[in-house]
N, C-alpha and C positions, 0 to 999 in steps of 0.2 A: 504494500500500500504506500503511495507517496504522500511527503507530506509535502505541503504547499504552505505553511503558516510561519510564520517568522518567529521568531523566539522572544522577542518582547512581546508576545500577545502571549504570552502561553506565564499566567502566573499561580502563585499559590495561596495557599486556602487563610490565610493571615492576612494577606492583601487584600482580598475577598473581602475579609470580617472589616476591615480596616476603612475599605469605600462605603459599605454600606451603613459602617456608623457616620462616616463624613457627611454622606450622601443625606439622609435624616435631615442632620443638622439645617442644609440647605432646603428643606421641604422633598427631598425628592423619593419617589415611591417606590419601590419593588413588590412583584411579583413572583412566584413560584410556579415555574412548569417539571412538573411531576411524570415519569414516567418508571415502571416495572422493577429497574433499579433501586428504586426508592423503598420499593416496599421489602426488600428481600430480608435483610434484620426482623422484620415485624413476623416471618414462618410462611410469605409468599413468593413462593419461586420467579426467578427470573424467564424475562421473555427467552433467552437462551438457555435457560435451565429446563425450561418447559418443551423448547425445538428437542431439546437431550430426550427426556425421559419418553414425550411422546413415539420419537422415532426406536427406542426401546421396546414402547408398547408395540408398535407397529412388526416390529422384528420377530416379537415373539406370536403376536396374534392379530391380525391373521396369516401373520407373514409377509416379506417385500416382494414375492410373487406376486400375489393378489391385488397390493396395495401399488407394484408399479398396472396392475392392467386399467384397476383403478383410475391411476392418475393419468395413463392415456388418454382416456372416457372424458375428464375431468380436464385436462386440456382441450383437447379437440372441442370442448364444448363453452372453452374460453372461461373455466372459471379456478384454473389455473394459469398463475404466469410464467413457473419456469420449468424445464424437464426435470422432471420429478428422477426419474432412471439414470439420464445421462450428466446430471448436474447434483443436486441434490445427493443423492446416495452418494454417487462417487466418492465426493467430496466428504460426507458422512463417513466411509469407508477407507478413509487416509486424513482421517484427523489426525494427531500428534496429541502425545499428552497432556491431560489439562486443555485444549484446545475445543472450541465452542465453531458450530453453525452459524453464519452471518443472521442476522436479526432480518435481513430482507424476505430469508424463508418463510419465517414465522406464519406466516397466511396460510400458505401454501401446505405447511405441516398442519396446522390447524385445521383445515379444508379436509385432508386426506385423514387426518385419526380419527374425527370425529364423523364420517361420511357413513352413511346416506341420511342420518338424525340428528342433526345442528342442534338440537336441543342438550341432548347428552355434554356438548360442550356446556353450556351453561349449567348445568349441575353438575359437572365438575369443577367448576369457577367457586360456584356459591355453597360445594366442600371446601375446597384448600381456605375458603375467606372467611367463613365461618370458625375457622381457629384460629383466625391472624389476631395480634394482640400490639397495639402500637408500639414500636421500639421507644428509646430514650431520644433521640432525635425529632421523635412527633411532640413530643410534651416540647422542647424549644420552640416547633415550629407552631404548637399554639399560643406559646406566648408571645411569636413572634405576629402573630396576625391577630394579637388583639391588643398590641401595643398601641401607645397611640400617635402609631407616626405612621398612619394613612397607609402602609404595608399590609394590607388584607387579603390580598387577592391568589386564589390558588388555581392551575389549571391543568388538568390532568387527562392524562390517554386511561388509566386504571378505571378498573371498575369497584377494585375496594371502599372500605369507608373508613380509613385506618387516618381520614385529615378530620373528617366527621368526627369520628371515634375519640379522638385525642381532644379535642375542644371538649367536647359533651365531659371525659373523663377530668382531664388537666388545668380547666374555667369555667366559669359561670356562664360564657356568651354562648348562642344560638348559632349557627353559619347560614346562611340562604346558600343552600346545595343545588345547583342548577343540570337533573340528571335527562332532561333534554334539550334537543333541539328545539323544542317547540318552545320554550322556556328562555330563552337564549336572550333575548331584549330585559330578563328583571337581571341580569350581569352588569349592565350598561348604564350605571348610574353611581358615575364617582363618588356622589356622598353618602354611598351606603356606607354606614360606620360596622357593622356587622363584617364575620366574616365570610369570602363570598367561595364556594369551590365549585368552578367550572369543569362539570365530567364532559370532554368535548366528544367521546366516544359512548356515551350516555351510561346511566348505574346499571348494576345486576338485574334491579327486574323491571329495566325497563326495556327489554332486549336489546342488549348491548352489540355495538358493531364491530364483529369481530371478522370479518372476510376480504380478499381484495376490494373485491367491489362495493363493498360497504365504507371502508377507509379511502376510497380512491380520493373524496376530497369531503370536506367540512358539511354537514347537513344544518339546512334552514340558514338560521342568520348568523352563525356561527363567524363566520367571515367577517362580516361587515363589525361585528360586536368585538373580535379579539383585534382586528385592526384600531379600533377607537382605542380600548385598552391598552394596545401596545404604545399608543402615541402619549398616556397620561406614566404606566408605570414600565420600571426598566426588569426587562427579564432575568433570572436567574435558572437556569436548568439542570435538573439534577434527574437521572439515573434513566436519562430518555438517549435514545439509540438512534432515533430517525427513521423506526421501517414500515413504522407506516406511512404515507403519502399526501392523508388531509390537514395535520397540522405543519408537516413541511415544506408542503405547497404554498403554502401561508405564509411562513416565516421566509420560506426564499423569494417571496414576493420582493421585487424593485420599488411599489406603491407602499408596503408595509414599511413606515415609518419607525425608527426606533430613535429617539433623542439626545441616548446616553447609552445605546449600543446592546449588548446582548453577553451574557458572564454563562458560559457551556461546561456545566463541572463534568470531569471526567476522573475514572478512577487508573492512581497512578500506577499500580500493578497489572491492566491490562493494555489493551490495542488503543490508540490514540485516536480520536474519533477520525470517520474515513472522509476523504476528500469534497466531498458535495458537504457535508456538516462544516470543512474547514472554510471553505467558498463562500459560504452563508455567514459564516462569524466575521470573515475578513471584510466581506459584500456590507456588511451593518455598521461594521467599524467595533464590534465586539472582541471579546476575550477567552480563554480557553483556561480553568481553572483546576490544577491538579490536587486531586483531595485523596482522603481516604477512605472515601464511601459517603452517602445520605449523612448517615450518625454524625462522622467524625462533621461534618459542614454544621449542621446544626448544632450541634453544640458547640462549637468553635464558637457560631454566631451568639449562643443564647448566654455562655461561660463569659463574654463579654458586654452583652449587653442590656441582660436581667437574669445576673449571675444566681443572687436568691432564690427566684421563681423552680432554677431548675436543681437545686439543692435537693439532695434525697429526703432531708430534714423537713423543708418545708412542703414537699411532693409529700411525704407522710403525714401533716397534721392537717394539712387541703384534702385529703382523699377524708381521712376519719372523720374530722370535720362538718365535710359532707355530709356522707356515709351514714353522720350522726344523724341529721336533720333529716334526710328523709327516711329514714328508718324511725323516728318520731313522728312526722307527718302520716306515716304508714299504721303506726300503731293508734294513733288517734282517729285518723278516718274506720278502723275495726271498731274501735270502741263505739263510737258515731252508730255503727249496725246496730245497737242493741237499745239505742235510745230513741232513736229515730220514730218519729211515728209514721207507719209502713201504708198507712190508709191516705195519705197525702203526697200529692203528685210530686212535689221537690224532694221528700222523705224516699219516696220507690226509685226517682231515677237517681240519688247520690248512691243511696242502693246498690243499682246495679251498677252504676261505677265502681264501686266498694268491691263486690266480686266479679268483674271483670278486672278492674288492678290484680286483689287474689287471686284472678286463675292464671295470667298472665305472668309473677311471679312465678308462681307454682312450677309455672310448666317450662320456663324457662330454668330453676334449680333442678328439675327434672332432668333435663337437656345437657345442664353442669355436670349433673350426677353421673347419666352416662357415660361420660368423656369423663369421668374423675378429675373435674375441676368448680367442686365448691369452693367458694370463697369463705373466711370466715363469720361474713357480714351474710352468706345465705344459709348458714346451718343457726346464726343468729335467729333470724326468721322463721326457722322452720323449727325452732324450738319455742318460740313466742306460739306459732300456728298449733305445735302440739298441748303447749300449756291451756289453753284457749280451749281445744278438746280434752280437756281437762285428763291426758297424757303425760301424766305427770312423768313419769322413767323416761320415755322417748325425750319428754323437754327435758332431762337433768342431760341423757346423752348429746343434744346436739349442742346444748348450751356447753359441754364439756370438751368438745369435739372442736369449735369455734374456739375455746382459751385455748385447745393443744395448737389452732394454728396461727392465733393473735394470743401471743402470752401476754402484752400491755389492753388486753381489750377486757375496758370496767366495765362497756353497758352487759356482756356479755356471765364477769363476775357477780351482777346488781340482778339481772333476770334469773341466772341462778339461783341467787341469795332467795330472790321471793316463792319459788317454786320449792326448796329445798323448807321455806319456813311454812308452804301451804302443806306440806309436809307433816310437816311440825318436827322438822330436825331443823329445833333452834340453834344447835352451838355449829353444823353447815353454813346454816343461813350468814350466821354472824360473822362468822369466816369471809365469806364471801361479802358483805357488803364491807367490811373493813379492808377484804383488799380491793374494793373496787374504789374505794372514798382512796384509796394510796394513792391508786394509780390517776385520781381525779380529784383532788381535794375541794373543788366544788361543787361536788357532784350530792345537791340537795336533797334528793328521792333517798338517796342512799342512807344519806345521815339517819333520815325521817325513821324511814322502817327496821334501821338497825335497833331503833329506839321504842318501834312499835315490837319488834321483837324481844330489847328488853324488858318488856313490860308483859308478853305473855307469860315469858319466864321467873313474872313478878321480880325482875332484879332492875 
């Protein structure tokens, strides 16, 4: 591969951190284009990881017999771009170690594993992202889009929801997720202070465009919308390859105006992006930025510029914190159930709100349980829900089950405590609300009933 880029375009990930604090200071905006790369830290394969394993599946079942007569079919019929037998495979077939498939396959492999029922592709998408869990890098990048230096804006080829996810988990703010085209004009309004994530390849179930002909170029106003964008904020690109066609189309546009140029992160242990990407950076008057992946960039940025927010410290009393509240919220809307008067239209429908939240829970710690990933805050719950069915053993286990996996967790020590004194194992009970006041020393409920407890035990 040749390169064509000069070497003072090509900087590193310090320099990066270093323009975009400058850059602020001056009003000036950045933007995040996200692609496959990015997510790989989070337990979602890459778009080259995926060319790998599919062409695996393909070897073993139904075999490259079958699958090149296939892809004759499947050319001929134009919805293949490149020879599948004489290009593809080959090439497959004299890789070098460690060595990866061009990302321009990707369709093409896509096309042929997933053939004659496109759908199967999408449920295998919405397996692998259904265990995706946002890396340490996504918690930066939401605090970096809800800072307040006009930085909001995210745009991505993925179909995950790992920028969603990390907002909703790591701040308080909402994002306007934009997972169509048809949707594409509420993007286009620089003073939305919210964060905004533009899926240009649309979300998982809004059937997402995965094929040549579907990426061939931008759907709806797609176009018209990311060009206005590009002319207010300066791009930054992380873990995007260029193989598909409708955001590149785009960005190699002569008309797509860029201000302050375009920063293309690349990772410095692999291939240096290929020549049409270097054409495009030099074409804008852009930069080419060696990192060490998604992670190491975002936190470079976040380590510098709301170094606090991304502390494991303060990442821990912001989750609990939480955690706390609406797990109070929760408990109060149950209690709510039993006083409600059920013969009154606003009493029936908080109601069925009330066990529509519980079934919805429910069935999502369900879902955790399967996969052997309760949290401690959902066996909390599920020992509240047992108490409640006046379960009393079941609630000592889960409530016990939750302190083996949050040993600092007092609501968890405090629910205990009262179940253990409904009980009427007072010197339990007492235990536990003492170590739950330790671990919380304002923790009011606690005091109360250790107190109502000593007074059962007339002491």
């Amino acid at each position: 591969m040749s390169n064509i880029t000069e070497n003072y375009r090509i900087i590193n990930t310090p320099t990066l951190v270093s323009t975009i604090k400058e850059g602020h200071k001056s009003g000036e905006r950045f933007c995040f284009i996200l692609g496959s790369g990015a997510s790989v830290t989070s337990g979602i394969p890459s778009g080259k990881d995926l060319e790998s394993d599919w062409m695996r599946d393909m070897e073993k079942n139904p075999g490259f017999d079958v699958v090149c007569e296939n892809a004759k079919n499947l050319k001929e019929a134009g919805k293949l771009k490149y020879d599948f037998k004489n290009e593809i495979l080959e090439k497959w077939n004299n890789l070098k170690e460690n060595e990866k498939l061009s990302s321009e396959y990707y369709f093409d492999i896509y096309t042929l594993r997933f053939y004659p029922q496109y759908r199967n592709g999408y449920y295998f998408f919405e397996d692998i992202l259904s265990k995706a869990i946002p890396s340490l890098g996504y918690n930066a990048l939401a605090q970096f889009l809800t800072s307040d230096t006009g930085s909001n804006f995210v745009i991505t080829t993925n179909f995950d929801t790992l920028t969603e996810d990390s907002l909703f988990i790591f701040t308080d703010k909402k994002p306007l997720v934009i997972n169509h085209e048809a949707l594409a004009e509420f993007a286009n309004n620089p003073n939305i202070k919210r964060p905004i994530v533009a899926k240009i390849h649309r979300g998982l179930f809004f059937d997402p465009l995965n094929t040549p002909k579907e990426t061939k170029g931008l759907k709806g106003n797609w176009a018209a919308v990311l060009t206005s964008i590009f002319s207010i904020y300066t791009p930054i690109v992380i873990g995007y390859g260029g193989g598909d066609k409708s955001l590149m189309k785009l960005l190699k546009n002569k008309n797509v105006r860029m201000k302050n140029g375009i920063y293309w992160c690349y990772y410095e242990g692999g291939e240096f992006p290929d020549e049409k990407i270097q054409k495009l950076v030099k074409n804008k008057n852009g930069y080419f930025v060696k990192t060490a992946g998604f992670d190491a960039v975002m936190l470079a940025i976040g380590n510098e510029m709301f170094k606090d927010e991304i502390m494991p410290n303060y990442v821990k009393k912001y989750l609990d914190d939480r955690n706390t509240e609406i797990y109070n919220k929760y408990i109060d809307l149950i209690k709510q159930k039993d006083t409600i008067n059920q013969t009154t239209g606003s009493g029936k429908e908080l109601i069925e709100e009330i066990v529509k939240l519980d079934n919805l829970i429910k069935e999502a710690q369900n879902q955790k349980e399967e996969n052997k990933k309760l949290t401690a805050w959902d066996y909390l719950l599920k020992g509240f829900s047992a108490s409640e069915a006046n379960e009393t053993d079941k609630a000592i286990e889960y409530y016990s089950k939750a302190i083996e996996l949050k040993q600092d967790f007092s609501e968890a020590f405090y629910n205990r405590g009262n179940t253990y004194s409904e009980m009427k194992q007072y010197d339990k009970a007492l235990e536990d609300y003492s170590k739950a006041i330790e671990l919380k020393q304002d923790f009011s409920e606690a005091f109360c009933n250790r107190g109502n407890t000593y007074s059962e035990m007339e002491r």
